[in-house]
N, C-alpha and C positions, 0 to 999 in steps of 0.2 A: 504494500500500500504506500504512494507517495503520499508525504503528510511532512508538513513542518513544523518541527516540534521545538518552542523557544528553550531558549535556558532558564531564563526564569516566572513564574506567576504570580498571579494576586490570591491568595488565601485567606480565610478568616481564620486568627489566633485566639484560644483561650488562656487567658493566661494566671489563672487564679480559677478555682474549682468553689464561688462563693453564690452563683447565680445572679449577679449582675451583670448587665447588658453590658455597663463601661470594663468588664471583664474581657469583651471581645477587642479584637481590633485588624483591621486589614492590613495585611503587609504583604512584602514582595521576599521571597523565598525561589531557591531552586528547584525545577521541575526533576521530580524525581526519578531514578532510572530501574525498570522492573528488574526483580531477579528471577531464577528458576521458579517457573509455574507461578508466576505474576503478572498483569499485563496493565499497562498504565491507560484508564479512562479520559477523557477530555469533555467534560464535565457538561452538560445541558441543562440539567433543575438539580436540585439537593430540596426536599422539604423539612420543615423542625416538626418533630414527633415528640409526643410525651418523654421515651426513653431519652432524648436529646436533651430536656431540658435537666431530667434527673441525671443525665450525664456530668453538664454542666455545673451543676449544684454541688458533683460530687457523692451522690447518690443509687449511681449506676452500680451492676454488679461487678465492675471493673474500673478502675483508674490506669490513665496513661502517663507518660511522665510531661511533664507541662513545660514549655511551651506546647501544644496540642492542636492539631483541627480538627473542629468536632464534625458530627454531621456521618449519621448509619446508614442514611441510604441515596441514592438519586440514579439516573440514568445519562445516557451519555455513549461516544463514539469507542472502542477500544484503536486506539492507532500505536501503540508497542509492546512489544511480551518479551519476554524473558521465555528459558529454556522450558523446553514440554511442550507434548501436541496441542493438549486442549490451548493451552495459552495462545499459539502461534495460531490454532485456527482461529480464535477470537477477533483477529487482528482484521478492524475494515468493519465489524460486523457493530450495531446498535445493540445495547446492552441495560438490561437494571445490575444495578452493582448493589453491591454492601460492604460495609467495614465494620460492621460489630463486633469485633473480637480484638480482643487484648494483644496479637500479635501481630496485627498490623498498626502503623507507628499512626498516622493521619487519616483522615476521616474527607467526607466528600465535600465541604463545604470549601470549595476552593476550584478555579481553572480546569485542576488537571488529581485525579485521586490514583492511588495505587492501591492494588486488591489483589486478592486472590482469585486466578482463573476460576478459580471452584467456587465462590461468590459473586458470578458473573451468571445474569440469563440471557442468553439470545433471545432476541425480540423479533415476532412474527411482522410483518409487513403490515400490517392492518394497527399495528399497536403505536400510539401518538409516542414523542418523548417524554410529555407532561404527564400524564394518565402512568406510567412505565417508571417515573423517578419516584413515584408511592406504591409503586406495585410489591415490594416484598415485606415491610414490616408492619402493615397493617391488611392486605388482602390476604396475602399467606398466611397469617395469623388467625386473619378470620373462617377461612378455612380450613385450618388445620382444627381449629377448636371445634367445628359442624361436624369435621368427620372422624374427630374424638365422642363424639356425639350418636353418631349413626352408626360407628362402629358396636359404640359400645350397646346398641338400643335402647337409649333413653326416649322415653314415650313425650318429653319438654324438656325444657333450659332455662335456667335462669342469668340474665345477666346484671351488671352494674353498669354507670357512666355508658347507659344505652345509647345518648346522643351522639354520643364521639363518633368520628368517623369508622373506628372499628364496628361499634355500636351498633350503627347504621348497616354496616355488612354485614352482621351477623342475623339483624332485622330479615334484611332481603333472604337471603342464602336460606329463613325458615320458613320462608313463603314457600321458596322456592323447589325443597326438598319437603313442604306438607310436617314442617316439625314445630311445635305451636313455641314461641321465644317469650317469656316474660321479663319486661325491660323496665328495670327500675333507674329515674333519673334525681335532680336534684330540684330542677324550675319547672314551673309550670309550663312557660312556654318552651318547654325541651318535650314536653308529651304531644302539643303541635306537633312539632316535627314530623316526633315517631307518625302519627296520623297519618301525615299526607304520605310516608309511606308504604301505607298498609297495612300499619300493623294494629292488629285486634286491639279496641280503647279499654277491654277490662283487662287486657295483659301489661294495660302500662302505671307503672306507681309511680309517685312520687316520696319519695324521703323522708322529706321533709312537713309532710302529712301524719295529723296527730293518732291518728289510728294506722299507719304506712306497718308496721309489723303484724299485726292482726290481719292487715289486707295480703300481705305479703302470703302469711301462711295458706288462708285460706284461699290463693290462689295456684300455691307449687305442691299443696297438698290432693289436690283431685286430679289435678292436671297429672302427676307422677313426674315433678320436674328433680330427678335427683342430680341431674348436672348443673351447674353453676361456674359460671364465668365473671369473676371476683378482678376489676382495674384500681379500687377503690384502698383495700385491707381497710387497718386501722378497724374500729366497731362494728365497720358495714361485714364483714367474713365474721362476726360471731351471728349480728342478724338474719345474715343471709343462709348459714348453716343451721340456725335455731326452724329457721319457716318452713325450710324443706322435709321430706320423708326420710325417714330412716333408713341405715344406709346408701346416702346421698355422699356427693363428693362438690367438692368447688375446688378450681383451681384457678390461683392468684396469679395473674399474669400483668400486671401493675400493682404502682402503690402511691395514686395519685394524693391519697391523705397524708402522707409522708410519715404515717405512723406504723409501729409493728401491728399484723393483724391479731386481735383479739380473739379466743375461740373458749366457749364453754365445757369445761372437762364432760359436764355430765350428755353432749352432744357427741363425744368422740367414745366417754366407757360404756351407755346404755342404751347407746342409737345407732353405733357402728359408721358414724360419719367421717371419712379425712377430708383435710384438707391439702393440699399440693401445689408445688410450684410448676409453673409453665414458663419455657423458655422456648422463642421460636427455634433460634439455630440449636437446641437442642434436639425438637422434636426432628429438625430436619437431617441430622445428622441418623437418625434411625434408616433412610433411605439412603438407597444407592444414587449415585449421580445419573444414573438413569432413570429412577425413580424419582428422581428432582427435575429432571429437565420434563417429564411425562405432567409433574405436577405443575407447573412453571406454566404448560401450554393450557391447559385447564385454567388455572386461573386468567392466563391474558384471553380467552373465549371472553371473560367475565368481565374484563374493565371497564365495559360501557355500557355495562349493567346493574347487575347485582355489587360487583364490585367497586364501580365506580367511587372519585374522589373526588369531595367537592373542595374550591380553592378559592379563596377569599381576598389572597393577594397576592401580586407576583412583584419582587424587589434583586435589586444588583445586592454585592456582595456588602457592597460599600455602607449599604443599610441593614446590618446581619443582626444589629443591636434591636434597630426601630422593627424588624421583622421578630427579634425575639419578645419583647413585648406586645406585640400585635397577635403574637398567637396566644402566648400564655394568659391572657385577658379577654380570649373571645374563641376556645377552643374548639366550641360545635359548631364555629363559624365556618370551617373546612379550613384547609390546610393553607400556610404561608410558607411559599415555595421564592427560593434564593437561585436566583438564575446567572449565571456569572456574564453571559456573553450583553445584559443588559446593562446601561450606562445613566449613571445619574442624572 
């Protein structure tokens, strides 16, 4: 592939792990060169995701060493690889990437990201960029938890932070598969939402409603919703394990409360309930990279669907601050995606 690739880029720096915006800052740094089974991205969108912000904060289930670029997922061009086939096919082709993991040094929020071949999906012809730079840590997730779901036969589901754009896909995805979801939020106007997409009005609570646990049980109790999908922890994973049937499991896959989750012994010695953590790249690591790329395709069928992402703002890098408060203050607003080839 001919491609010109500079020496140096524009990247967002974190430079303190405290969650302030004046924490970030754009600098110019050396484009980096892949090694064995690596290939280096040339970046198109990067979005900020929940995990992003508790990155940031220092919060994540990994720290890097700081200086840092943050930023788990985006899409973008692969134009150089390092040794190994898969990497060198890469090369030329549109890709979602990922850097969630601890052993890779920078993140996507920047020009130009280096990853791992093996956290690369080739993108079908039909798949935008934009729609493609959210495709892996919130559609795969939502998927993956549907068909933890249908695997297991659960007859319903229970979720948390329904509104979130996960929220929302996992909304769809029970139409979709005929599996009834009950979505508990925080606002009133967050049960609109759920509405206008379909989703059954007595499967939706609210919270912050004075009877919200009585309505809770006596909605995951007839239904047989023993799965539970918990963004929240903190009291909401004792509540939500309290309402369910016996026997039930929730698995915590956030911890947007920033609290430990709570959970009542007498729920786990005389009701047989656990609770469990979910981690996407773990669950994906259960699959073969054949079985990732089969899953990959499956989900992009779905981006302009069921899994679509809604996006609320699109900003240069140069605005990575004024973007990181624009989401964390308006989150079921859809995503605020960092575009680098955009100019102030």
């Amino acid at each position: 592939m001919n491609t010109t690739i500079p020496e140096s880029m524009r990247a967002v720096e974190l430079r303190a792990y405290d969650g302030r915006p004046e924490s970030l800052a754009l600098v110019e740094k050396p484009v980096p060169t892949p090694g064995s089974g690596q290939v280096l991205v040339r970046m198109a969108a990067s979005p900020i995701n929940p995990s992003d912000l508790m990155f940031i904060r220092g919060f994540y289930g990994f720290k890097k060493r700081l200086p840092v670029v943050p930023g788990f997922e985006g899409s973008g061009t692969v134009v150089a690889a390092g040794r190994g086939f898969l990497a060198r096919w890469l090369v030329g082709r549109r890709v979602a990437c990922a850097t969630a993991s601890p052993d890779i040094r920078d993140g996507t929020w920047a020009e130009f990201a280096l990853t791992s071949a093996q956290l690369c999906i080739p993108l079908r012809r039909h798949v935008d960029l934009e729609q493609a730079a959210m495709m892996l840590v919130n559609p795969l997730s939502a998927w993956a938890l549907m068909d933890i779901a249908r695997r297991g036969g659960h007859r319903a589901v229970v979720q948390t932070a329904a509104a979130s754009a996960l929220g929302r896909m996992v909304v769809r995805l029970g139409r979709r598969f005929g599996l009834p979801v009950i979505s508990v939020v925080r606002r009133a106007e967050q049960m609109e939402i759920l509405r206008t997409l379909g989703a059954d009005a007595e499967h939706i609570l609210n919270s912050g409603d004075s009877d919200f646990d009585r309505r809770l049980m006596e909605t995951c109790r007839p239904l047989g919703a023993t799965l539970g999908f918990d963004a929240v922890a903190g009291e909401m994973t004792a509540r939500l394990l309290k309402a369910m049937p016996p026997r039930s499991r929730v698995l915590v896959y956030g911890a947007l409360s920033l609290e430990p989750c709570r959970v009542e012994p007498a729920s786990l010695i005389f009701e047989g309930k656990k609770v469990e953590g979910f981690w996407l790249s773990e669950w994906l690591r259960q699959h073969s990279v054949l079985g990732q790329l089969r899953l990959a395709r499956r989900v992009q069928k779905l981006l302009a669907t069921e899994l679509k992402s809604d996006v609320q703002a699109r900003l240069p890098l140069s605005k990575a601050a004024q973007a990181l408060k624009q989401y964390a203050t308006n989150m079921s607003g859809g995503k605020v995606l960092l575009v680098p080839t955009m100019t102030d």
